[in-house]
N, C-alpha and C positions, 0 to 999 in steps of 0.2 A: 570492613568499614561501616559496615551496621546497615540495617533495615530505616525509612522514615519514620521519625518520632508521629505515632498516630494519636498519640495527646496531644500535641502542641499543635496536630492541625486541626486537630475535633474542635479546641478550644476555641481556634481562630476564627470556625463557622461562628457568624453572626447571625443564621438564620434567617437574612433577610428574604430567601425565596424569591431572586432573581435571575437563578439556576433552574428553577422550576419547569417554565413553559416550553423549554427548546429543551430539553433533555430526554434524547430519544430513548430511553426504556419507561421513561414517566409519560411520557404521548402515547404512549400500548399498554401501558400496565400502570393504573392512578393508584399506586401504594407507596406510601411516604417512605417505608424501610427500603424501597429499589428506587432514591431521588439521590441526587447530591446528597443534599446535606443530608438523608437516612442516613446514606454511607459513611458518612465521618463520623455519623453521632456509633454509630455501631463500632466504628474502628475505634471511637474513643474507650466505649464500653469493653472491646477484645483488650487494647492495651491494660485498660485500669485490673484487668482481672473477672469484670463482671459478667462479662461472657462469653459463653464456651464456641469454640470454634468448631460446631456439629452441622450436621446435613445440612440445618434449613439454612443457618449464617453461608453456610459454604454455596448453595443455592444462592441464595441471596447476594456474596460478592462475586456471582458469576454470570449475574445478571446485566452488569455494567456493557453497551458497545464499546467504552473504550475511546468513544466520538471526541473528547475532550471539549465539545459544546459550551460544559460548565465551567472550565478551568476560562475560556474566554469572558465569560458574562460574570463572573464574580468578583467583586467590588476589590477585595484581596488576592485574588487570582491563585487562590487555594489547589495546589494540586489533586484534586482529586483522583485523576489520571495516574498517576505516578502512587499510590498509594492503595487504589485498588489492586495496582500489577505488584508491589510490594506484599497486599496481604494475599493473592494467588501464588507467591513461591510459598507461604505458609503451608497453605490447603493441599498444594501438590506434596508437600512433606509428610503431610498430616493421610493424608485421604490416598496419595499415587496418583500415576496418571491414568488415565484408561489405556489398554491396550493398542486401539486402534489409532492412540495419538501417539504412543510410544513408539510405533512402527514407524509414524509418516516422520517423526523428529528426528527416527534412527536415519531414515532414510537423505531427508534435509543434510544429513554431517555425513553422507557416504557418497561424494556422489557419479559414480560410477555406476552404483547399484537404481540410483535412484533415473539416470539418462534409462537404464536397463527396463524399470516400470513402467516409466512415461513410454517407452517406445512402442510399448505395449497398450495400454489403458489409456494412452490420447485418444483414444476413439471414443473414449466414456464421456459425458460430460465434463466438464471442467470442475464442477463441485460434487469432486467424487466424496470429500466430506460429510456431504445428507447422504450417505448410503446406509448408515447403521438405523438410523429412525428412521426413515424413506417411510410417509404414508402416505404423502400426496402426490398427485398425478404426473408424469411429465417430468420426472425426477433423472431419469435415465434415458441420454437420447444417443443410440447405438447408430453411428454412421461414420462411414469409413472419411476422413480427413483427405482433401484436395490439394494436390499442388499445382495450381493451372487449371488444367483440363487432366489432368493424369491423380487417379486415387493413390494415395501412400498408404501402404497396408500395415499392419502392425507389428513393431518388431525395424520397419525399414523406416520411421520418421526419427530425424535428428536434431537434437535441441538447437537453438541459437551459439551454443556456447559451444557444442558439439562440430559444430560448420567453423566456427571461427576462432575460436580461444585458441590464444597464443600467438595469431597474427596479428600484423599491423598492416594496415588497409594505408596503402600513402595516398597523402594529398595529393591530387591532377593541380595542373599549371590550369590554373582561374586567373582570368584579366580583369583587370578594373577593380578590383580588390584586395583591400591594405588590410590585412590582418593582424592584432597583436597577437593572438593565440594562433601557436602551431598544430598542437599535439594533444590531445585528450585521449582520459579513456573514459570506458563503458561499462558502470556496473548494471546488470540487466535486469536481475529480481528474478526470481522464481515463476513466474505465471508468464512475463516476455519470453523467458528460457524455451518454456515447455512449451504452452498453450497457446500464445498469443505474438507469433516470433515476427507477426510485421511490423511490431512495436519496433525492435532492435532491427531488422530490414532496413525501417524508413529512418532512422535514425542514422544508420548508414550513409543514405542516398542525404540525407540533407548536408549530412558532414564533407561528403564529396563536391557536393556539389559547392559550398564553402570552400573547400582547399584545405582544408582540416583531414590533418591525418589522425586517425582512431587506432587506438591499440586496443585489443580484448584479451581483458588480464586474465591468470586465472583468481578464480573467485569461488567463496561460498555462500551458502542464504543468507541473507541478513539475520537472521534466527527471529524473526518478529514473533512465528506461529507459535515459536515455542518459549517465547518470552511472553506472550498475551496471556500464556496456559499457564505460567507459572513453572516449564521445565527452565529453570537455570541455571543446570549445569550443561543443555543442551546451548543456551545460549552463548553464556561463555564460551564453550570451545568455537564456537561456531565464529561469534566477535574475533576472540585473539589469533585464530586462522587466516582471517581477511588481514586483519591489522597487520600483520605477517606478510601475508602477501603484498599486500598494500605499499608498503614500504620496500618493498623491490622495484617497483616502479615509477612511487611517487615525484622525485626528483626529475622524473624526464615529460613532468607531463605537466598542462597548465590549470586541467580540469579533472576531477572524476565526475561523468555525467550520469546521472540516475536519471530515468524514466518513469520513476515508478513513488509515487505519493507515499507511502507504507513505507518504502523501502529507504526513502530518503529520511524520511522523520526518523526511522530506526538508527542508519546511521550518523544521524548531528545529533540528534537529541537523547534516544534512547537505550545508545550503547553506553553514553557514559553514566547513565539511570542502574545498567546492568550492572557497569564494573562496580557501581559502588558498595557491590554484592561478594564480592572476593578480596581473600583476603591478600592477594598481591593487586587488587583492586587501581590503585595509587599508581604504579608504577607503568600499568597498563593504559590508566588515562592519559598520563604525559607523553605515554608516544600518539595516544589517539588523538591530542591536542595538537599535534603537527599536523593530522594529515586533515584534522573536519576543514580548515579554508580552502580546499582545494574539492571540498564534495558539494556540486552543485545538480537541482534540478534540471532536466534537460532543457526546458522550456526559459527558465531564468538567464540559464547560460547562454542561451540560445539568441533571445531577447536581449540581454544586456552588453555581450560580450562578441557579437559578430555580426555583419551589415544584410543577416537575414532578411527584414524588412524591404530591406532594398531589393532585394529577387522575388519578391510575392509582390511585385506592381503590377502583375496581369491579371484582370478579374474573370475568369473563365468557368468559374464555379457560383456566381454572385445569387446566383438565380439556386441557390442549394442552400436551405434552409435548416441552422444549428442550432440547440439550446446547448448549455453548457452546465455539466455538473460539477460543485467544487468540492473534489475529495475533505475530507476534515484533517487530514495529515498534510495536506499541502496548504490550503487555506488557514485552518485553525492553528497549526502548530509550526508552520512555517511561515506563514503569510503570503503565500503563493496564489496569487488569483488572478490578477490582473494580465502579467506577461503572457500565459496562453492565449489568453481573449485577443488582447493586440495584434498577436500575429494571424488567427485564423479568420479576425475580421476584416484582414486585407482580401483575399480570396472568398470567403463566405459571408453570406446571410445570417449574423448572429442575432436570436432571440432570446429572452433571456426568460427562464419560466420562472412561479411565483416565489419560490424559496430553493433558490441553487445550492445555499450551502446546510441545506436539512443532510443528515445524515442520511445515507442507503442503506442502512443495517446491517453490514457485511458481518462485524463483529469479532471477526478471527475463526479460528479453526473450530474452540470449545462450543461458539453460539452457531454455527453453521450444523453442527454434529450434534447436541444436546438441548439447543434449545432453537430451532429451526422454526416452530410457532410464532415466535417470538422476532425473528429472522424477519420471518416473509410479512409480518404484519407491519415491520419498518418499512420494510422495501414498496410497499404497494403502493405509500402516498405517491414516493418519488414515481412511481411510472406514471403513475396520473397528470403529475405536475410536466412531465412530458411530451403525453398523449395533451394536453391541455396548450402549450402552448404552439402546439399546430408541427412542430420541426419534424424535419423526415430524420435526420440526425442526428444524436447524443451524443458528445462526448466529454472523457475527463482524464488524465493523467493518472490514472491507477487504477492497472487490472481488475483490484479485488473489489474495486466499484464495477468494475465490465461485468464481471461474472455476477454480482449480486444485481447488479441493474436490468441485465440482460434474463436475468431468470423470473424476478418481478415483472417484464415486461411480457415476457411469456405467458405468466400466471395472467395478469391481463388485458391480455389481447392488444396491446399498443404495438402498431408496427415500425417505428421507428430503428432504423442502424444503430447499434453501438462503434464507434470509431476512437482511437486515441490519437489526438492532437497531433502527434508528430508523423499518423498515419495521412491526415487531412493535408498535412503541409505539404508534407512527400510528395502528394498527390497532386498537389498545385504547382508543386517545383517538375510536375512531367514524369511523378515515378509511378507504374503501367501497375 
């Protein structure tokens, strides 16, 4: 189905430099070839023939976080987004992938082998990613994972999808509650799975506590890490697995609910980005076209779709003080911002620090691993603006902000909790 025309959006650039001042790699790095619009004038340059797709260009479009900041602020709403990721399946053609991201993508599409790693290396930090260029401090934090009061040694921790895929959790008899939705499922994301499983816990507890019964499909990665990079044949298989599965279940359920910022923009927006990469492409997207109205953020669904609200009438946390960070996958490319706020500020103290929807830097897999310089000098605003706006607690709907936030906060000294929303709720709704 072809790659996007990189002349027809070079051309489009008007240059007005609107893009400019929010564009998180131009806020660390003031060089106009790593801005928006460098980028398209460059891609225009690769298409027309004028230049060569060599180290420094390949550097240069791997510079991009991905944040889609400028695709939002641009007068033509130019994808720039969608076209850096377009000229990364290039360079991975051209260049390969490194090794140590062909392991973690092999690992993403197997996953059996991959339950088998994490049962092991969950003791490692979570961005075991910085391990190849590791020069700064604090990079690697060796301690054995808690369940309660009791250690889980390595080898005996079990992912989220490990405890539960393939069951269906029924709804309890709830009084005073008129539900239109029965039945949902859960897609979990990779970082809920492994790392951070009171994501999918509390997600649980609040669905029960709704009357909503949950089903946990099987499921595989959303393939994001290895779409960012540019592997897309790892993505593919990865997309038309799910869409597979997907469709075994989709008929009996009202919702698929993602937790996960990254993971939901992958599935509505940037799987049909992928298909248009194959060359059965087409046919793939027509089945993906049945199932995106049924894939909802957990928090939207949450919010818009069940009398949540009405169970979070007791303030018993009021006096517990939250900023709120807005993923750029939920915000920018969903519009997802509002509905978490609502619901946590029934229960909590929200404040709001000076720029919530700056990017964290996370970047994906290539910028955590290769260009981690570059990583942490996004991330440090965001801990400030944190630390700044007094809260004892952070949180955001997307792991891959936890880990990138949570390591920034590290690096300086801010003591605030990282929490994910549907952890806060939980918590308000009486889950221990």
């Amino acid at each position: 189905m072809g790659l996007l025309d990189f002349k027809t959006i070079s051309q489009a650039c008007v240059k007005c430099g609107k893009c400019i001042p929010t564009c998180t790699i131009y806020q660390i790095n003031r060089d106009e070839s790593t801005s928006p619009r460098g980028f398209l004038d460059l891609l225009g340059a690769y298409e027309r023939g004028d230049l060569e797709l060599d180290k420094n260009a390949k550097n240069i479009f791997e510079s991009c976080f991905l944040c889609t900041t400028c695709v939002q602020t641009c007068p033509n709403t130019l994808p720039v987004d969608v076209a850096i990721e377009n000229i990364r399946i290039d360079i991975a053609k051209k260049y390969g992938i490194a090794w140590y991201k062909r392991t973690f993508f092999y690992l993403l599409k197997h996953r059996v082998l991959m339950d088998f790693v994490f049962s092991f290396v969950y003791f490692i930090s979570p961005c075991v990613f910085q391990s190849n260029l590791a020069k700064t401090k604090n990079r690697f934090r060796f301690s054995l994972p808690k369940m309660g009061k009791r250690t889980v040694f390595p080898f005996l921790s079990k992912s989220f999808l490990q405890r539960y895929q393939g069951e269906i959790i029924p709804k309890q008899s709830v009084k005073n509650l008129t539900l239109k939705y029965n039945k949902v499922a859960i897609f979990i994301g990779c970082l809920s799975n492994y790392n951070y499983k009171g994501v999918g816990e509390s997600l649980l507890f609040i669905l029960d506590r709704l009357g909503v019964t949950a089903l946990i499909p099987k499921q595989e990665c959303c393939g994001a890490p290895a779409y960012f990079s540019g592997d897309i044949k790892s993505v593919l298989y990865l997309i038309k697995k799910n869409i597979t599965h997907f469709e075994g279940f989709i008929d009996e359920v009202d919702a698929i609910l993602i937790p996960e910022a990254t993971c939901a923009a992958m599935l509505i927006e940037d799987w049909k980005h992928a298909l248009m990469e194959d060359e059965e492409g087409e046919s793939w997207l027509k089945r993906l076209e049945v199932l995106i109205p049924k894939m909802k953020m957990a928090s939207l669904w949450l919010y818009a779709h069940t009398p949540l609200e009405s169970l979070l009438t007791k303030t018993p946390f009021k006096e517990t003080t939250i900023t709120y960070h807005d993923p750029c996958h939920a915000k920018k490319v969903l519009g997802i911002y509002k509905e978490p706020r609502e619901l946590l500020k029934k229960n909590y103290s929200l404040i709001e620090m000076s720029d919530s929807s700056r990017c964290c830097g996370f970047g994906g897999v290539s910028m955590q691993s290769d260009k981690y310089d570059l990583v942490l000098k996004a991330a440090i605003p965001k801990a400030q603006m944190i630390e700044q706006s007094g809260a004892k607690i952070v949180s955001a709907e997307c792991s891959a902000c936890r880990m990138q936030i949570d390591n920034a906060m590290d690096h300086s000294g801010v003591e605030a909790e990282f929490l994910h929303p549907l952890e806060l709720i939980a918590k308000a709704l009486g889950k221990i």
